[in-house]
C-alpha angles and dihedrals in degrees: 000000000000126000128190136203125208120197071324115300120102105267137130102210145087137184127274095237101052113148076219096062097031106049110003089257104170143023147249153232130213117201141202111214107194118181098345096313130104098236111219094008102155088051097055087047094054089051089054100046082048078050097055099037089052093048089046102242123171112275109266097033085120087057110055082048096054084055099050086054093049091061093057119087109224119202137172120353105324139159111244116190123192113196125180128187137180086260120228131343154152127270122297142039101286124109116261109259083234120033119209101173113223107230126197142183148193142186128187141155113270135235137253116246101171101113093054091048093049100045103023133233150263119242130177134203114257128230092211119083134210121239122244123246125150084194100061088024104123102011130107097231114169093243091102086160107125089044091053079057095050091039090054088063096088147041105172115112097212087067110077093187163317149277132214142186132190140254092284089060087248131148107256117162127283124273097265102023152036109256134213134177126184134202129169093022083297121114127212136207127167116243117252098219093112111028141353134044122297096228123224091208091044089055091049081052101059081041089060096042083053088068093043081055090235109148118229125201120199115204156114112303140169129224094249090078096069081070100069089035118125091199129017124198143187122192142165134159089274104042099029104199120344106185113224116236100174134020111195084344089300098134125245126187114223100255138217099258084046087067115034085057089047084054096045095040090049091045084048089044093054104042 
């Protein structure tokens, strides 16, 4: 069961005329709730207010987020989405003289990945690129547009998901998910400055590769270089790390860095 907030009160509408709805005006934050606590809030809570000031909302819009969520009561392991949109205005592209940012939020159950975690997953190399701007590089802003496409590649249950690069035919991330790969005891990621999502979950990563002592190099990549890859991994704040074990039915083995970040990450998960 699903329940939503709206500027805080229970509700499951919004207006027509929504910049949200009409022009994909705001951003959003997916959470994972463990054991009654929000993990990596404050991170999720900087991206968006990189989010807001980049996309030019009114100051203390944070704010009246952060209170909205301190009036839910969070329990057990649940997905918590913040979404945050211009609010409502007339026709056209223009900002709204005054700005009363529409704020939503949801709260569901959340779903079991251990298996994936566990035995890994099939992924395969999308046709569809991803645009490059600097501006929206990074941000999770709501126009999704380019991953639905992606995502519309393929049908077939056994593929979790997929992975896209830009224009320039370089790695970016998946469409749901931040990707590394790692070869020689060095781990990869590309660098998130022209297109993607810089991934809360994908920067605690590095964090935590940091204490293994594994170096990680961020960069422009092309595809070519999964070939040569030893492990191959997917992550994100709902799914954590899900080893790759095919791309485009070409075998991996579920590596040793794999591993050692999936054990720290569970140890951090369950304090």
């Amino acid at each position: 069961m699903t329940k939503y907030w709206i500027n805080g009160a229970l509700a499951d509408q919004v207006y027509i005329n929504d910049r949200g709805l009409s022009y994909g005006d705001g951003l959003f934050e997916t959470i994972a709730v463990i054991d009654g606590k929000p993990h990596l809030f404050d991170q999720h809570l900087d991206r968006l207010q990189m989010g807001l000031d980049r996309l030019k909302f009114p100051e203390g819009t944070i704010d009246a987020v952060k209170n909205d969520i301190q009036a839910l009561n969070f329990s057990g392991n649940q997905t918590l989405k913040l979404t945050v949109t211009r609010g409502i205005g007339e026709r056209g592209y223009k900002l709204p003289a005054t700005c009363v940012p529409t704020r939503i939020i949801s709260l569901a159950d959340s779903s079991d990945f251990a298996k994936q975690r566990d035995q890994g997953v099939s992924v395969m190399l999308c046709q569809q690129r991803l645009g490059i701007n600097p501006v929206l590089a990074g941000i999770k802003h709501l126009n999704r547009l380019e991953q639905v496409l992606a995502r519309a590649e393929w049908s077939d249950l056994d593929i979790a998901e997929g992975i896209v690069s830009d224009l320039d035919g370089n790695l970016v991330e998946g469409t749901m998910s931040n990707l590394f790969w790692a070869r020689g005891g060095i781990l990869y990621t590309p660098k998130i400055d022209r297109s993607g999502v810089q991934g809360v979950m994908r920067d605690r990563l590095i964090q935590l590769a940091n204490q293994l002592s594994v170096e990680v190099f961020e960069g422009s990549y092309p595809e070519s270089v999964l070939e040569s890859a030893e492990e191959v991994f997917i992550c994100n704040s709902l799914i954590g790390i899900w080893p790759v074990i095919t791309i485009d039915g070409e075998p991996l083995s579920v590596g040793p860095i794999t591993r050692d970040l999936q054990l720290l990450l569970s140890k951090e998960m369950s304090c």
